[in-house]
Structure formats: structure tokens, C-alpha cells
PyMOL Python script that loads the backbone (N, CA, C, O; Angstrom):
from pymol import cmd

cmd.read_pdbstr("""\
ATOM      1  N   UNK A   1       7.346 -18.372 -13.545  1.00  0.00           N
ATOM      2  CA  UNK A   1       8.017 -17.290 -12.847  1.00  0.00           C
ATOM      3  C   UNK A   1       9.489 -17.649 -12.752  1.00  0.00           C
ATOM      4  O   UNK A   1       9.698 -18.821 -12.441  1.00  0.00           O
ATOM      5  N   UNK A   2      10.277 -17.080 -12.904  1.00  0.00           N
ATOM      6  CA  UNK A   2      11.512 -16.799 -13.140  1.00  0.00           C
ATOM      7  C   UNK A   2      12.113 -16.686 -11.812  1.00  0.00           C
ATOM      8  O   UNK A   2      11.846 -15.579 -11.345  1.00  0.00           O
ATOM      9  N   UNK A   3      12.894 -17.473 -10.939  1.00  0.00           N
ATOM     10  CA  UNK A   3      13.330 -17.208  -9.496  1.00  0.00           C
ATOM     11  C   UNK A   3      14.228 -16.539  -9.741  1.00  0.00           C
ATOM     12  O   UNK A   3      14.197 -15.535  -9.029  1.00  0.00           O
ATOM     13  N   UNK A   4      15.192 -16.560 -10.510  1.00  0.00           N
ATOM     14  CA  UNK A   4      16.487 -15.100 -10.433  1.00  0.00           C
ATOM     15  C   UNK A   4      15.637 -13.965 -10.360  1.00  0.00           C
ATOM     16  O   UNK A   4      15.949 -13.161  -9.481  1.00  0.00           O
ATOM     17  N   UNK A   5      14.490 -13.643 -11.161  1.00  0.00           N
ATOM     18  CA  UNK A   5      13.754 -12.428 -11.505  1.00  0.00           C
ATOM     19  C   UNK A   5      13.397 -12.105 -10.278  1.00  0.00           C
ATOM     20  O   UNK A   5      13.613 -10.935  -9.961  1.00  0.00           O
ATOM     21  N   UNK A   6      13.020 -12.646  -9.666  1.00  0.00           N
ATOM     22  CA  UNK A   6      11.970 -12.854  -8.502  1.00  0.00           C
ATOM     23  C   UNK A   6      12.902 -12.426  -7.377  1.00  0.00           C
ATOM     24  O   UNK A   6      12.588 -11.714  -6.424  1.00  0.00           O
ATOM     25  N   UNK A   7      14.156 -12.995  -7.639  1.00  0.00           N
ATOM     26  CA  UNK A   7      15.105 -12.839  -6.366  1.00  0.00           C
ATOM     27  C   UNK A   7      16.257 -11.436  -6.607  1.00  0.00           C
ATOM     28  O   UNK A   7      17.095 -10.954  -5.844  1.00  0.00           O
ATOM     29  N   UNK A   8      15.841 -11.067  -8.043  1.00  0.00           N
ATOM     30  CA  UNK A   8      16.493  -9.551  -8.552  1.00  0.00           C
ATOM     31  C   UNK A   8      15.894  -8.644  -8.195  1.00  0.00           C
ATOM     32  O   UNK A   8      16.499  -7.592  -7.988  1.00  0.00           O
ATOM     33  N   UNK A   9      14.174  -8.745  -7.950  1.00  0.00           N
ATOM     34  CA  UNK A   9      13.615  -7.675  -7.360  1.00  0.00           C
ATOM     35  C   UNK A   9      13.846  -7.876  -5.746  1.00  0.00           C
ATOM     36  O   UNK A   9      13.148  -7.081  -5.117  1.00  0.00           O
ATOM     37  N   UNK A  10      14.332  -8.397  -5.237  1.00  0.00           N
ATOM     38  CA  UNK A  10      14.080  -8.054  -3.816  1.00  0.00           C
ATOM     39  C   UNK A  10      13.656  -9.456  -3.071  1.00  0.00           C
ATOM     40  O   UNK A  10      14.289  -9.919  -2.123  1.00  0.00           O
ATOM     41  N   UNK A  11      12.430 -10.090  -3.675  1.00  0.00           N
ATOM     42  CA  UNK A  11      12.132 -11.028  -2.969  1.00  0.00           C
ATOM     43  C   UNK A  11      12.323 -12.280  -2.757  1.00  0.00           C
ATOM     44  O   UNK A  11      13.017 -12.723  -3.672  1.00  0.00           O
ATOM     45  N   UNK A  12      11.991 -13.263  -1.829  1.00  0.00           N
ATOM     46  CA  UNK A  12      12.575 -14.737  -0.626  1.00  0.00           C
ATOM     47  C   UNK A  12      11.708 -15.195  -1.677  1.00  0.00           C
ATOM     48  O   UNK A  12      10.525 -14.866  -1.767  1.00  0.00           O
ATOM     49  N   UNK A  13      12.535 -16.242  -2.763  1.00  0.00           N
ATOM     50  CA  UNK A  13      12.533 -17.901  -2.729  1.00  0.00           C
ATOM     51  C   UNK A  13      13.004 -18.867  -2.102  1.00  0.00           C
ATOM     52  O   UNK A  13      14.178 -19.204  -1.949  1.00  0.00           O
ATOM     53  N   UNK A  14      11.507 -19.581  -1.516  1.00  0.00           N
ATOM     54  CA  UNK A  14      11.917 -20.255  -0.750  1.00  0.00           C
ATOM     55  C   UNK A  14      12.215 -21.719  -1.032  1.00  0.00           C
ATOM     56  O   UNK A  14      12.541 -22.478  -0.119  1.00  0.00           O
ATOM     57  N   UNK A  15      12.106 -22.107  -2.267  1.00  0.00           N
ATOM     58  CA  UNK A  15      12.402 -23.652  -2.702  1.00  0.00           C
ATOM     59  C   UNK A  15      13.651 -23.266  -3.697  1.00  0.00           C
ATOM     60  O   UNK A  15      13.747 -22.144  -4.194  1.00  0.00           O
ATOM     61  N   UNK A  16      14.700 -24.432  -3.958  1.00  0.00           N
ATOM     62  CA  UNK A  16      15.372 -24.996  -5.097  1.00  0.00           C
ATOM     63  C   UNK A  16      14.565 -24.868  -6.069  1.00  0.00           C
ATOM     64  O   UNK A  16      13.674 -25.606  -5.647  1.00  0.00           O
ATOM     65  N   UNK A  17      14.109 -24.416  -7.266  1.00  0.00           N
ATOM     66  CA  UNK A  17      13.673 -24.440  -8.365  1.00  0.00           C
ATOM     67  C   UNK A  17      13.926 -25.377  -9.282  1.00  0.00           C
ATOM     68  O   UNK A  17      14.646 -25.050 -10.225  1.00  0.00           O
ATOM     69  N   UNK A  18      13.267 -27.078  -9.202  1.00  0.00           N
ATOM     70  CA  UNK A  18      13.686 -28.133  -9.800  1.00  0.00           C
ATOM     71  C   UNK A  18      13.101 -28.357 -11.007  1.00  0.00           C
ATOM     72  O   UNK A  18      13.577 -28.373 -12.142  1.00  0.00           O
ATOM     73  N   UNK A  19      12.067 -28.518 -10.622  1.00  0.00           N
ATOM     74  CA  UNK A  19      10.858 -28.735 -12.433  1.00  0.00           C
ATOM     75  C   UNK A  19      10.334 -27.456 -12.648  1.00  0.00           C
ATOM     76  O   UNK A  19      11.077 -26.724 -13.302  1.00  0.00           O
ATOM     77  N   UNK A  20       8.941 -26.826 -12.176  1.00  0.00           N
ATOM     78  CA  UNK A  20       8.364 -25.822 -12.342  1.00  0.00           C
ATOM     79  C   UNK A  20       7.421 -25.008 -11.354  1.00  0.00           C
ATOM     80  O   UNK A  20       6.445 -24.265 -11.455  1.00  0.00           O
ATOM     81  N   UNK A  21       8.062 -25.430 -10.545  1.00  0.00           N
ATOM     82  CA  UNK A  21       7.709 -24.279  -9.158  1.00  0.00           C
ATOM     83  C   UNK A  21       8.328 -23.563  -9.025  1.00  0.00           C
ATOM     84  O   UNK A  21       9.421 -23.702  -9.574  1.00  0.00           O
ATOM     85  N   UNK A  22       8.028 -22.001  -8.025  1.00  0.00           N
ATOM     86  CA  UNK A  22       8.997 -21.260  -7.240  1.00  0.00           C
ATOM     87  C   UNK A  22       7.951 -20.689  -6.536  1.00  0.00           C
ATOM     88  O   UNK A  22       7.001 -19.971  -6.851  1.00  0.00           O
ATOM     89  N   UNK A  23       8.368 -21.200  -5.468  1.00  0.00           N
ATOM     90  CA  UNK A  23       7.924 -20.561  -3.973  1.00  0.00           C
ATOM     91  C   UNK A  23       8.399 -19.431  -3.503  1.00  0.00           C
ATOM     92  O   UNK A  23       9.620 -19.331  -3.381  1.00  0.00           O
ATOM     93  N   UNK A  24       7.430 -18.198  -3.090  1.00  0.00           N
ATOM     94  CA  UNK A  24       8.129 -16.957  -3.152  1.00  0.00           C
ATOM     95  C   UNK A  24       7.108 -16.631  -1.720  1.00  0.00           C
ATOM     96  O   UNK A  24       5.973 -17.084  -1.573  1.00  0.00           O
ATOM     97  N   UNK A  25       7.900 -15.655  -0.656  1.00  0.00           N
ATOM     98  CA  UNK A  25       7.565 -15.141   0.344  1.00  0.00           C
ATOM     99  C   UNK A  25       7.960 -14.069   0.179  1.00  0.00           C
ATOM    100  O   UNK A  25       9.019 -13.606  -0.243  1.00  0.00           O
ATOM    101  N   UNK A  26       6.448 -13.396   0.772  1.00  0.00           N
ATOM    102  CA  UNK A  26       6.210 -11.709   0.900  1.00  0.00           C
ATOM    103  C   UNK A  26       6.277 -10.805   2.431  1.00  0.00           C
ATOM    104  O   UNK A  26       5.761  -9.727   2.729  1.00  0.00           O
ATOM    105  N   UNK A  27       7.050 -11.646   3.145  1.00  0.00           N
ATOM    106  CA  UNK A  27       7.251 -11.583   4.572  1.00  0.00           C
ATOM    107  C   UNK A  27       6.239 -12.276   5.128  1.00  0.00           C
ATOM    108  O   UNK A  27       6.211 -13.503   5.216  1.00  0.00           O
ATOM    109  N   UNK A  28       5.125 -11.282   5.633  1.00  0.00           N
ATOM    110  CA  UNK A  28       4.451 -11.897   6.678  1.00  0.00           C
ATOM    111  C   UNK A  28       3.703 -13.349   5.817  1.00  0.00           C
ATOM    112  O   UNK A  28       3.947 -13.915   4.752  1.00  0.00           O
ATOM    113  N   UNK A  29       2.709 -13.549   6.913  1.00  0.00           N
ATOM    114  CA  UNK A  29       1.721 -14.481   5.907  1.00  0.00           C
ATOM    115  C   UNK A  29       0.384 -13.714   5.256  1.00  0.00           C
ATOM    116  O   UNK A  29      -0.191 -14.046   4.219  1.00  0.00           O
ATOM    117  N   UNK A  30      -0.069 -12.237   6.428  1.00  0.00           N
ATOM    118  CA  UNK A  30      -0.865 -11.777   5.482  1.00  0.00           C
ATOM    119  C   UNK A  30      -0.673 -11.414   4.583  1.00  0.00           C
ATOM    120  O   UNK A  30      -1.407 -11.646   3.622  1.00  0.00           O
ATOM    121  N   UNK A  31       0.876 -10.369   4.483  1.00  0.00           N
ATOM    122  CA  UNK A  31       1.068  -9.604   3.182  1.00  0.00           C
ATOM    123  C   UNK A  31       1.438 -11.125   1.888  1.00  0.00           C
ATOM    124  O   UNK A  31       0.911 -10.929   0.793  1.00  0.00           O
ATOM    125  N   UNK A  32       1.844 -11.803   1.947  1.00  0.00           N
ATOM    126  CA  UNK A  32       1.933 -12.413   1.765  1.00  0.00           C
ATOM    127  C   UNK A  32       0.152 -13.138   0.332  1.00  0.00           C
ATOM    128  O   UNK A  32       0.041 -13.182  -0.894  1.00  0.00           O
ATOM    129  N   UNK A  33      -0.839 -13.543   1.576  1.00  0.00           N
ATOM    130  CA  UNK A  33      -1.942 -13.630   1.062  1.00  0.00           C
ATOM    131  C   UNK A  33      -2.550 -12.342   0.568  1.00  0.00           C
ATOM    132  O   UNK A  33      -3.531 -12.523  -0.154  1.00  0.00           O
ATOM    133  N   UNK A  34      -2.281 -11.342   0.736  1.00  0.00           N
ATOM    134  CA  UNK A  34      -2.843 -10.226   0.002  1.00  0.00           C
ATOM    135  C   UNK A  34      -2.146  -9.782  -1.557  1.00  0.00           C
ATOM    136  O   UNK A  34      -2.601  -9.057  -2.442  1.00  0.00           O
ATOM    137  N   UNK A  35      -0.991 -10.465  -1.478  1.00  0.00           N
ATOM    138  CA  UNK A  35      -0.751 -10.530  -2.947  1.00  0.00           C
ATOM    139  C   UNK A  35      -0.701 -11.183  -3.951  1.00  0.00           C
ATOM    140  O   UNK A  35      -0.391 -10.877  -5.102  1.00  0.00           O
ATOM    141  N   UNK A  36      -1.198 -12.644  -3.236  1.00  0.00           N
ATOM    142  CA  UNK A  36      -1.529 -13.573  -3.770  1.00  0.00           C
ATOM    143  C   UNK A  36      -3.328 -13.295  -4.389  1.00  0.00           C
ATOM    144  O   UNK A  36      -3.845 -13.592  -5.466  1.00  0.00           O
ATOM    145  N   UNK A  37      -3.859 -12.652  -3.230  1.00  0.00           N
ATOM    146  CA  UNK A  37      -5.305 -12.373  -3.936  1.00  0.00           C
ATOM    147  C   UNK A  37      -5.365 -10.877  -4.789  1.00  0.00           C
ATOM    148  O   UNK A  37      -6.149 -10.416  -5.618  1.00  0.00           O
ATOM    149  N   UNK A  38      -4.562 -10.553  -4.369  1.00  0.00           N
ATOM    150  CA  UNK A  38      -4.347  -9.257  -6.015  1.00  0.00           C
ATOM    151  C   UNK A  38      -3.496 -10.061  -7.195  1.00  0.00           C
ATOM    152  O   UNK A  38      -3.805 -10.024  -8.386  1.00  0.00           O
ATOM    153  N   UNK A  39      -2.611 -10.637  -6.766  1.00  0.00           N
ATOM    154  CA  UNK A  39      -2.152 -11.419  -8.366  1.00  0.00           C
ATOM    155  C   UNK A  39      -3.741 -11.920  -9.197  1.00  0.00           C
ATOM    156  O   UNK A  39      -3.978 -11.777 -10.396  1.00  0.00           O
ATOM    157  N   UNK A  40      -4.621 -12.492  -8.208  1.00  0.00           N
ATOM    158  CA  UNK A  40      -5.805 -13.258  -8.917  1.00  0.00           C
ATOM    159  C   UNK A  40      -6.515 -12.249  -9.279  1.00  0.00           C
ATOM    160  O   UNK A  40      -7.144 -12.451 -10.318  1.00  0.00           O
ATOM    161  N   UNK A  41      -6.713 -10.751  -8.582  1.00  0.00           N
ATOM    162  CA  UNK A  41      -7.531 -10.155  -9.229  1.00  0.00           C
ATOM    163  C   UNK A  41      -6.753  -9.362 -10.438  1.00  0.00           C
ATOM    164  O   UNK A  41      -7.659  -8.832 -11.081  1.00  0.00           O
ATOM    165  N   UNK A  42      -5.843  -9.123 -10.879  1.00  0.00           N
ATOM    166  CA  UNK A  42      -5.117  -8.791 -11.690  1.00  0.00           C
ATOM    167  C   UNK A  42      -5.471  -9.513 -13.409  1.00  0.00           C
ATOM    168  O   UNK A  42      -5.502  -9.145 -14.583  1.00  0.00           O
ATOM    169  N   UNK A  43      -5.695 -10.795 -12.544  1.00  0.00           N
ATOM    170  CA  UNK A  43      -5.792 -11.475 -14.304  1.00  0.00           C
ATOM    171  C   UNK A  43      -4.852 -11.878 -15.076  1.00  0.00           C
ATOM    172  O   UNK A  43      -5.116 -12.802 -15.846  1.00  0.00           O
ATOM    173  N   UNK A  44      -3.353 -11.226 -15.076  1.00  0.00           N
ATOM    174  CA  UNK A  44      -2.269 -11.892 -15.642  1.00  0.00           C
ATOM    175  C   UNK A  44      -2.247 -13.168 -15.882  1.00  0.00           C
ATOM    176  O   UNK A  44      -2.283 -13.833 -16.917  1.00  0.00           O
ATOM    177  N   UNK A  45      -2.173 -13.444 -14.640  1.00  0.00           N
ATOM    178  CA  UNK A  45      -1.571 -14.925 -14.128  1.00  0.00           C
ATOM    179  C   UNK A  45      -2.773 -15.533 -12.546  1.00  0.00           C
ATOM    180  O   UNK A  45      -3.537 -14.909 -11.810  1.00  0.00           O
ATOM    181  N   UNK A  46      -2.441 -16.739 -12.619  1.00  0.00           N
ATOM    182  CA  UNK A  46      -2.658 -17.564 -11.329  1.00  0.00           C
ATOM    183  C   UNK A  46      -2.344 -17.417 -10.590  1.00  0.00           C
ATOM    184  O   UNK A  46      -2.268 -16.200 -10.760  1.00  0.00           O
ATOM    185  N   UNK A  47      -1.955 -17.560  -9.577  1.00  0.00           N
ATOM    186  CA  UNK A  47      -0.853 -18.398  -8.932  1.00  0.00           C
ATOM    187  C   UNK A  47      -2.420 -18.665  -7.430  1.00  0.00           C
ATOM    188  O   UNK A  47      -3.650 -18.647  -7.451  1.00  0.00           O
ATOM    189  N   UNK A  48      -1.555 -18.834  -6.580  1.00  0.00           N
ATOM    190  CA  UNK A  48      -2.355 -19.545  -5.303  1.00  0.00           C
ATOM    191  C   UNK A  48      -1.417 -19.375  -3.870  1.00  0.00           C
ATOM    192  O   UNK A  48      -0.415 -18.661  -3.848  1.00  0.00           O
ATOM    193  N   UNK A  49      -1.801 -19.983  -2.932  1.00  0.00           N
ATOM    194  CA  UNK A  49      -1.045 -19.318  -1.745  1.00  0.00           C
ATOM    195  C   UNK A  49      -0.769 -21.262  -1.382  1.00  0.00           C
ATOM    196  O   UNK A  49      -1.464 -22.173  -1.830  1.00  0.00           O
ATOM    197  N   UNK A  50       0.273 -21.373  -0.592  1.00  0.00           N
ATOM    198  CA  UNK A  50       0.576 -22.430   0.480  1.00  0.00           C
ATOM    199  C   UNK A  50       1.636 -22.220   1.548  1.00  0.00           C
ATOM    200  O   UNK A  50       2.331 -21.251   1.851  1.00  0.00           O
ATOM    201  N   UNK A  51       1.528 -23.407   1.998  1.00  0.00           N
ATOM    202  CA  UNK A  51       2.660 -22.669   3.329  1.00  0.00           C
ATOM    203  C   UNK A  51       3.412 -24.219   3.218  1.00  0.00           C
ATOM    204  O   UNK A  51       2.906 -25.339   3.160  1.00  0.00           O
ATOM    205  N   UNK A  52       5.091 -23.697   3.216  1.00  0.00           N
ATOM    206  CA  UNK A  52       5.946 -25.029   2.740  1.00  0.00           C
ATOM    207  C   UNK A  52       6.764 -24.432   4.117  1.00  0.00           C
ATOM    208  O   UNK A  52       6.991 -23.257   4.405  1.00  0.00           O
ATOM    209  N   UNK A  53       7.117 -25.662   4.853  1.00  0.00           N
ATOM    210  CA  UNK A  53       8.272 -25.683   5.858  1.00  0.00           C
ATOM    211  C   UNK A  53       8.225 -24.287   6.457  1.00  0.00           C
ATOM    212  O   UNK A  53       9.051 -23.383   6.335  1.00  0.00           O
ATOM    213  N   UNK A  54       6.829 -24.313   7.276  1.00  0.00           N
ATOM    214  CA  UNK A  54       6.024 -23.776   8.320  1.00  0.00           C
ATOM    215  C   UNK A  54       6.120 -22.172   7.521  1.00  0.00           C
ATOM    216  O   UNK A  54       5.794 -21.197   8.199  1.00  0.00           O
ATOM    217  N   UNK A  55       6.548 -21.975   6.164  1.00  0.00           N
ATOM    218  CA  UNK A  55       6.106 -20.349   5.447  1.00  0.00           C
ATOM    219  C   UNK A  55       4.807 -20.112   4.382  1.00  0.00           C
ATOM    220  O   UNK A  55       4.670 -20.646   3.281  1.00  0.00           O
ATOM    221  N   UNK A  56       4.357 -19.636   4.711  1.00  0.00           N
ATOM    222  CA  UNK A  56       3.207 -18.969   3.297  1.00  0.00           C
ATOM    223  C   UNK A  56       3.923 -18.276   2.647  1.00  0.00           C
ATOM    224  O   UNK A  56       4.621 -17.296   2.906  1.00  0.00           O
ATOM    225  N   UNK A  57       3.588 -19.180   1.251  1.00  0.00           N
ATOM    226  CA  UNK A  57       4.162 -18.562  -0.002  1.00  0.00           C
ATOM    227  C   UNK A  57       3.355 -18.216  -0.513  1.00  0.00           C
ATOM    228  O   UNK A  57       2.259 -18.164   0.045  1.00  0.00           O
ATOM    229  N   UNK A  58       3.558 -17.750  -2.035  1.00  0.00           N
ATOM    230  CA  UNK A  58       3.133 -17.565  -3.509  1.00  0.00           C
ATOM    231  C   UNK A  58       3.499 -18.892  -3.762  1.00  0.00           C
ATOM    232  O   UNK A  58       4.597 -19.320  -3.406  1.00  0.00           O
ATOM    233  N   UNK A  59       2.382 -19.821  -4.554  1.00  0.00           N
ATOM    234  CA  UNK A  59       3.037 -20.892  -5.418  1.00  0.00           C
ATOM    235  C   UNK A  59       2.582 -20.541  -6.473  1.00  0.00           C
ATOM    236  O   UNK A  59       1.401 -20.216  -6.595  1.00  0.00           O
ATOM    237  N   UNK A  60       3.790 -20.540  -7.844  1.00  0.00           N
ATOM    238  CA  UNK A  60       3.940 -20.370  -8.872  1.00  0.00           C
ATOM    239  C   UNK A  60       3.991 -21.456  -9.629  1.00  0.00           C
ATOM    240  O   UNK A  60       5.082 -22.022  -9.693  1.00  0.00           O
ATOM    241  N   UNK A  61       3.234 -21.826 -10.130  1.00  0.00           N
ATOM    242  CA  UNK A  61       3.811 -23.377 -11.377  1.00  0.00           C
ATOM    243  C   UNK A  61       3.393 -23.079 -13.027  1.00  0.00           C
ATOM    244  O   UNK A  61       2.501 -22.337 -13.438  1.00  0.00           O
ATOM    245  N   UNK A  62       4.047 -23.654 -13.568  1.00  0.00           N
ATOM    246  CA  UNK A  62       3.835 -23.784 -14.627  1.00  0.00           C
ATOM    247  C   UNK A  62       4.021 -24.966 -15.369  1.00  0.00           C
ATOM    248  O   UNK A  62       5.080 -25.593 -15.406  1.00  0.00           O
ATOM    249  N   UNK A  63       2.947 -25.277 -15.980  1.00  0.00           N
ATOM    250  CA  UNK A  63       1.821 -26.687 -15.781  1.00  0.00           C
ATOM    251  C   UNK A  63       1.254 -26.826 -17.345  1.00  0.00           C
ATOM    252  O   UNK A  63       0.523 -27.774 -17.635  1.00  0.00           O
ATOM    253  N   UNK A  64       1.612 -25.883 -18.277  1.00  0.00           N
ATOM    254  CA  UNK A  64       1.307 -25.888 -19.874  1.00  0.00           C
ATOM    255  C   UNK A  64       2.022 -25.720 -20.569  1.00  0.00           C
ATOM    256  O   UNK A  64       2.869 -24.829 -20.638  1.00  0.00           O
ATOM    257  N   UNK A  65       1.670 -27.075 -21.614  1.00  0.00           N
ATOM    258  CA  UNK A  65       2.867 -26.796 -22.665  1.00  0.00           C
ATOM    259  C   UNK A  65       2.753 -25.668 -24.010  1.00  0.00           C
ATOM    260  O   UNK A  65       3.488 -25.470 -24.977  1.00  0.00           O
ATOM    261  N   UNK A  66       1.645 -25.138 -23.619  1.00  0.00           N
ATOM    262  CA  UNK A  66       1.887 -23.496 -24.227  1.00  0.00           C
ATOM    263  C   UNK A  66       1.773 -22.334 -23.570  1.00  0.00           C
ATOM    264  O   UNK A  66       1.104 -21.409 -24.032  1.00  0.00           O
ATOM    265  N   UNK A  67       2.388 -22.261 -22.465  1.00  0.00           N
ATOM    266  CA  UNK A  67       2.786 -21.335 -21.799  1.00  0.00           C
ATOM    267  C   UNK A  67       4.390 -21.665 -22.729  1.00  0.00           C
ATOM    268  O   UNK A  67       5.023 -22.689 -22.987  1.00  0.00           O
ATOM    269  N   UNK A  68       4.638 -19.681 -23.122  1.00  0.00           N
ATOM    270  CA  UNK A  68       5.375 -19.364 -23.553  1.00  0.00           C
ATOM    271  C   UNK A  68       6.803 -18.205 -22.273  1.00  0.00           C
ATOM    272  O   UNK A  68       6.633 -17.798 -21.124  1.00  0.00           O
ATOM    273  N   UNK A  69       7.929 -18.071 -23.128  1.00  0.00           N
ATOM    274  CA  UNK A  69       8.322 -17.504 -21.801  1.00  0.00           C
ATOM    275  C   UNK A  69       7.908 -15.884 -21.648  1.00  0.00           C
ATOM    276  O   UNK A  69       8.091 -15.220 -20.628  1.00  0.00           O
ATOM    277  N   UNK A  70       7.305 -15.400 -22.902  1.00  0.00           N
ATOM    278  CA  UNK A  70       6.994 -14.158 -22.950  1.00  0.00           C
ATOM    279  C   UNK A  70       5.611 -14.207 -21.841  1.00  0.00           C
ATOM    280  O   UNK A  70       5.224 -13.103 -21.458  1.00  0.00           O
ATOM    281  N   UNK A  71       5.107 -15.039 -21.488  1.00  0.00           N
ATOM    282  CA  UNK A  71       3.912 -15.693 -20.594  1.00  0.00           C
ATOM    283  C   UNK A  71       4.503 -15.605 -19.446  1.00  0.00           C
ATOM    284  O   UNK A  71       3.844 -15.052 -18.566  1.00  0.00           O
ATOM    285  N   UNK A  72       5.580 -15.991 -19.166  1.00  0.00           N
ATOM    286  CA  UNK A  72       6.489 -16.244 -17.784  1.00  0.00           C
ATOM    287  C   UNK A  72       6.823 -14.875 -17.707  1.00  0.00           C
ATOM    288  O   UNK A  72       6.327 -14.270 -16.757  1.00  0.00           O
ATOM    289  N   UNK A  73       7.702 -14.108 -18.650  1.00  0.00           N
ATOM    290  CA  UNK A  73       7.900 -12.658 -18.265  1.00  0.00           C
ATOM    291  C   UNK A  73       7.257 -12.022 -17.568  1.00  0.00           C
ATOM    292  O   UNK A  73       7.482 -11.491 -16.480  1.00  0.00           O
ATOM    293  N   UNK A  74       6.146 -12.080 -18.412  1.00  0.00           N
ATOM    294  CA  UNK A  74       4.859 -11.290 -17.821  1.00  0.00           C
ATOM    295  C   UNK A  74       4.350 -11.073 -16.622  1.00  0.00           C
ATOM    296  O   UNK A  74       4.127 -10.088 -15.919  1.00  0.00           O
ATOM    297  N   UNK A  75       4.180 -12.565 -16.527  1.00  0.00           N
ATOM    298  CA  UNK A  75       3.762 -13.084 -14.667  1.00  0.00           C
ATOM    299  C   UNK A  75       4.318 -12.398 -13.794  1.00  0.00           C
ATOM    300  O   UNK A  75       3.853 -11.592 -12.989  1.00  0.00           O
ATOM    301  N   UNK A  76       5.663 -12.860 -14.040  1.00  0.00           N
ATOM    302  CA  UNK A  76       6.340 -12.074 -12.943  1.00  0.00           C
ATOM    303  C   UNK A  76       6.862 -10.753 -13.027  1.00  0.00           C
ATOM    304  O   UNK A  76       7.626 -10.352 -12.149  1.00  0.00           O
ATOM    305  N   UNK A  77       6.343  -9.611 -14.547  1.00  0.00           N
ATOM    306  CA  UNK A  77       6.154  -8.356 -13.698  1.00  0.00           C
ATOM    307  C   UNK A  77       4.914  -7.991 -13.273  1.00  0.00           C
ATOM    308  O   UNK A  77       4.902  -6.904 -12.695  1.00  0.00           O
ATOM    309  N   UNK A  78       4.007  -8.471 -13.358  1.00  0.00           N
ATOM    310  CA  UNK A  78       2.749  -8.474 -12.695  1.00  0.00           C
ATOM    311  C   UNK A  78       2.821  -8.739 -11.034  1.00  0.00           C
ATOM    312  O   UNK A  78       2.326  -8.083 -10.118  1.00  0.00           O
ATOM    313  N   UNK A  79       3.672 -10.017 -11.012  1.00  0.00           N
ATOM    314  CA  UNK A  79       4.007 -10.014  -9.245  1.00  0.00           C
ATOM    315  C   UNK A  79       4.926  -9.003  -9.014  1.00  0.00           C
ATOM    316  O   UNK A  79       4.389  -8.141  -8.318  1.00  0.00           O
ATOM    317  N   UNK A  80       6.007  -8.740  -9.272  1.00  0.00           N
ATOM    318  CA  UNK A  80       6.380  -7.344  -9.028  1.00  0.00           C
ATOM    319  C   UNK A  80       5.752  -6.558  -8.853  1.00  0.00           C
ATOM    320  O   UNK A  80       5.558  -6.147  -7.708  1.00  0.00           O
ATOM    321  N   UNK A  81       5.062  -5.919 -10.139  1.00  0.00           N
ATOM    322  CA  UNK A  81       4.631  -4.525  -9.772  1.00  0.00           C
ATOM    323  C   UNK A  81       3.370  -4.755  -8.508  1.00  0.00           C
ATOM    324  O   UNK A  81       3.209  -3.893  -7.645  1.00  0.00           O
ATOM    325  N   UNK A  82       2.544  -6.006  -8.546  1.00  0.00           N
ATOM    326  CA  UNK A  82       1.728  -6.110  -7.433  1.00  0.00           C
ATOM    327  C   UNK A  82       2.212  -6.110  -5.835  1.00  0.00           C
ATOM    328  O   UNK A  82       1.547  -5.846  -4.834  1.00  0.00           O
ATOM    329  N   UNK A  83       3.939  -6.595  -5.988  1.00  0.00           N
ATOM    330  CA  UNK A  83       3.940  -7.030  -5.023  1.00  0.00           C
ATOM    331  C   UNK A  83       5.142  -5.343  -4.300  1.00  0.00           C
ATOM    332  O   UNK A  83       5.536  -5.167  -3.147  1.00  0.00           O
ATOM    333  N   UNK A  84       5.318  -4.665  -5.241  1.00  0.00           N
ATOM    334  CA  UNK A  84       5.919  -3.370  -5.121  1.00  0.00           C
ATOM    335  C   UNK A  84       5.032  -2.486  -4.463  1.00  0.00           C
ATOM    336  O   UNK A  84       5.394  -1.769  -3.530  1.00  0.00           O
ATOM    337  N   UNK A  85       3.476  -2.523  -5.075  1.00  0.00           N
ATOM    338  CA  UNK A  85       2.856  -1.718  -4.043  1.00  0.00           C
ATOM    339  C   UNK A  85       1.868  -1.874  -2.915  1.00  0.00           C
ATOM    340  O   UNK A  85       0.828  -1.271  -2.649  1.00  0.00           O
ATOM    341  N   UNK A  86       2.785  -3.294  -2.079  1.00  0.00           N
ATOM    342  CA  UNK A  86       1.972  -3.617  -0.812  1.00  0.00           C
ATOM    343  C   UNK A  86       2.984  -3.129   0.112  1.00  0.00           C
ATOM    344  O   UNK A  86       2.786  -3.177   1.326  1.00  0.00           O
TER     345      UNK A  86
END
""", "prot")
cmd.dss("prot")
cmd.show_as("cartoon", "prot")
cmd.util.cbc("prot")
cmd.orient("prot")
């Protein structure tokens, strides 16, 4: 996932983007977990929920060396558009 992308649509990254994370908050913590469990039912992509420096995020990683960036694109219009209609 792409944190400029992420932070062009609208939404809180909440980490420095060093290796291959980006921590992304959807305000609350439910809305938050509710788009984390529609990203999973979606199928695109993974991702998973945690809570860093007392916030629930989206954690995003990318963890394969064939994950492509047309793979990364993707992801994150999938969290977009998932996360556009909560």
C-alpha cells in the first residue's frame, strides 16, 4: 500500500513508512475494524487490524518478493473504494 495514495484519498497514516508497512486509521476503532474485515472479504488483498500507540489501524505489509506494484496499486484501490463506502 502506497502511503501518499492512502494519504491522497483522505486517510491517517499513522507510522513513518520505513521498510514495508503503513499503518492506516479509519477513525474510530470500529469503523476502523469493519474495514479491515471487508478488505478480507473482498479478496484483493490481506491486510489485518492492530492497534500501534494506543490507535487501531489497518496493517498493511508487504512481505513477497513477487508482489508486484501493479499488486500494490490494486490493494489500495480496493481499500479505498472499501473504505469510501463506510
Amino acid at each position: 500500500m502506497r502511503a501518499a495514495g492512502a494519504r491522497a484519498a483522505g486517510q491517517e497514516v499513522l507510522n513513518d513508512v520505513v521498510l514495508n508497512q503503513v499503518l492506516v486509521s479509519f477513525g474510530s476503532a470500529e469503523q476502523t475494524h469493519r474495514i479491515v474485515d471487508e478488505v478480507q472479504r473482498d479478496g484483493t488483498c490481506w491486510c489485518g487490524a492492530t492497534v500501534w500507540q494506543g490507535r487501531t489501524a489497518l496493517r498493511f505489509s508487504v512481505s513477497s518478493w513477487a508482489t508486484t506494484e501493479a499488486d500494490i496499486d490494486r490493494s489500495l484501490e480496493a481499500i479505498i473504494r472499501i473504505a469510501s463506502k463506510s
